[in-house]
C-alpha positions as CSV (number, residue, x, y, z in Angstrom):
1,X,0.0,0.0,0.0
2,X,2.4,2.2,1.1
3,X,4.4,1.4,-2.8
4,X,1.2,2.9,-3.9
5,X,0.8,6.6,-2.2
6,X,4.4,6.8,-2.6
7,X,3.8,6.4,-6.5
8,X,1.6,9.4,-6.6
9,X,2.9,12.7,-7.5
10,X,1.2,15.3,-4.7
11,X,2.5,18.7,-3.6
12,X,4.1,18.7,-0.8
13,X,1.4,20.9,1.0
14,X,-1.4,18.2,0.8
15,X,1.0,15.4,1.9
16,X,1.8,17.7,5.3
17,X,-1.7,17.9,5.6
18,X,-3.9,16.2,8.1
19,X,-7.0,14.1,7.0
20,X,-9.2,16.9,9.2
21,X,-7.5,19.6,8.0
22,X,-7.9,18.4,3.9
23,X,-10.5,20.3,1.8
24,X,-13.1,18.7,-0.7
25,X,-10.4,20.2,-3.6
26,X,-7.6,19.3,-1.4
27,X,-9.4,15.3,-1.5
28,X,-9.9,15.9,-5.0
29,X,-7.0,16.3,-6.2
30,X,-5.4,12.8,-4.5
31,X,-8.3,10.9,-5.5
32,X,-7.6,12.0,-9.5
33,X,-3.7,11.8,-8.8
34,X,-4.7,8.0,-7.6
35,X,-6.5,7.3,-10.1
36,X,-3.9,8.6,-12.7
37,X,-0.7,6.7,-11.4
38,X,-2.8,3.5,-11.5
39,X,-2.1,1.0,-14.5
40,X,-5.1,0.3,-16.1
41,X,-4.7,-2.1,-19.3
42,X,-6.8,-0.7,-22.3
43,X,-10.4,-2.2,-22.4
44,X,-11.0,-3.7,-26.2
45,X,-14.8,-3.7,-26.9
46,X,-15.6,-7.3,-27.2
47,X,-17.9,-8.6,-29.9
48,X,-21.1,-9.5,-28.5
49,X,-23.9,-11.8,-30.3
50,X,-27.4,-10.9,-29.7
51,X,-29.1,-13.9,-29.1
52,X,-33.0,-14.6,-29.7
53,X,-34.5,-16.5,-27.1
54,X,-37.8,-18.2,-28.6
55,X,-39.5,-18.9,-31.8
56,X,-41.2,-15.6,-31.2
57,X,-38.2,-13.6,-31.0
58,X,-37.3,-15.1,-34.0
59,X,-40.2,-14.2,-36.0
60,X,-40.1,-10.7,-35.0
61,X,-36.6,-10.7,-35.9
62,X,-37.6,-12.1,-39.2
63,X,-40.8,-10.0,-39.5
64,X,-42.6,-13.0,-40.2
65,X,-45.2,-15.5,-38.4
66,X,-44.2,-18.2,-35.7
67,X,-45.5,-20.6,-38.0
68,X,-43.2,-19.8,-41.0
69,X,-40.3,-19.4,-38.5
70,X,-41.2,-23.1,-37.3
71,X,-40.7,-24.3,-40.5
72,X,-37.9,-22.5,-42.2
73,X,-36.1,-24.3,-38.7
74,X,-37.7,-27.6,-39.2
75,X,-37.1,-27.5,-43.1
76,X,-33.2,-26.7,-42.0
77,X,-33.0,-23.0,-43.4
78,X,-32.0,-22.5,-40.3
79,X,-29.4,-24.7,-38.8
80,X,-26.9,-26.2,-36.0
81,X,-24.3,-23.1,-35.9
82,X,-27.5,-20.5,-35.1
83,X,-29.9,-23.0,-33.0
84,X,-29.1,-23.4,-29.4
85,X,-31.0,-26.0,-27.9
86,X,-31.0,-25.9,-24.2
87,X,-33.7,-28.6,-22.7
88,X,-36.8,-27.1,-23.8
89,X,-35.3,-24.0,-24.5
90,X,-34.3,-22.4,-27.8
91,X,-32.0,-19.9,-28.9
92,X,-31.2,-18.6,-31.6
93,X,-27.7,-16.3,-33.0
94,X,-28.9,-13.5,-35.2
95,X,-26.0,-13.1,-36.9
96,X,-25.7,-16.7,-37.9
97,X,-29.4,-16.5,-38.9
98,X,-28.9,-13.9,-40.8
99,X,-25.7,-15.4,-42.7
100,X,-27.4,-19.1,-42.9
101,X,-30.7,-17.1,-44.6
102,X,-28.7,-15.0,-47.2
103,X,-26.5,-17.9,-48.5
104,X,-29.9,-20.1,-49.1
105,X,-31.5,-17.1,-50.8
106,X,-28.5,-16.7,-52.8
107,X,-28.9,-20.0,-53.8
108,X,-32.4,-19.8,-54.5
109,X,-31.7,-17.0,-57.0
110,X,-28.6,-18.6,-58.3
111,X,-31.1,-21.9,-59.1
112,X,-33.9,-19.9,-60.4
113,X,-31.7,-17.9,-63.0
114,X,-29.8,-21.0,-64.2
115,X,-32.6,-23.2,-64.7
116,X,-33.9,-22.8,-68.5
117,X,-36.2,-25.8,-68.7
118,X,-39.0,-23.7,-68.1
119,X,-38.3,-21.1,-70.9
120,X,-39.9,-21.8,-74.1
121,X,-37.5,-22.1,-77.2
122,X,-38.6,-20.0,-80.3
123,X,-39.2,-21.7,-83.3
C-alpha cells in the first residue's frame, strides 16, 4: 500500500496535511492523482452476439409468423451453428441467422436464373 501513495505525485502541502484539515479540492485532487498513477490495461470492446430467445423472437426478428419461422427451422433453413437447444429452451444467434438465410437465398436465386427448362425455345 504504502508502494502505492508513494507512487503518486502530490504537492508537498497536501501530503503535510492532516486528513481533518484536507478540503473537498484538497481530496480531489489525491483521489484524480490516484487514479492517474494506476495501470489500467486498455479495455477492447468485445464482440457481443445478440441472441434470440424463442420462436417468437425469432419471428419478429424475421418480421414473419411463428409458423413460417417453425418451419424455415424444421425445413433446415436454419441450422446447427444458429440453434441453441437448451432442454426445452431455444436460442437462436442473429447473426448466424442472418448469414445461414442469405446464403440459401442466394442459392435460390442462383437456381432460379440457371434453370432454362421452363423457358420456351422460339421456333
Amino acid at each position: 500500500m504504502q508502494d502505492i501513495i508513494d507512487d503518486i505525485q502530490l504537492p508537498k502541502e497536501l501530503l503535510e496535511k492532516r486528513g481533518v484539515d484536507l478540503t473537498g479540492e484538497d481530496i480531489y485532487q489525491i483521489v484524480t492523482a490516484a487514479i492517474k498513477s494506476i495501470d489500467t490495461p486498455d479495455i477492447v470492446p468485445q464482440k457481443t452476439t445478440n441472441l434470440l430467445r424463442g420462436y417468437k423472437a425469432l419471428a419478429d426478428f424475421l418480421q414473419c409468423s411463428v409458423p413460417t419461422a417453425c418451419r424455415m427451422v424444421a425445413r433446415k433453413d436454419i441450422q446447427s451453428p444458429a440453434v441453441i437447444r437448451i432442454g426445452r429452451s431455444v436460442l437462436f444467434n442473429s447473426e448466424l441467422v442472418l448469414e445461414q438465410l442469405i446464403e440459401i437465398d442466394s442459392k435460390y436465386i442462383k437456381t432460379k436464373r440457371n434453370d432454362t427448362s421452363r423457358i420456351r425455345k422460339q421456333p
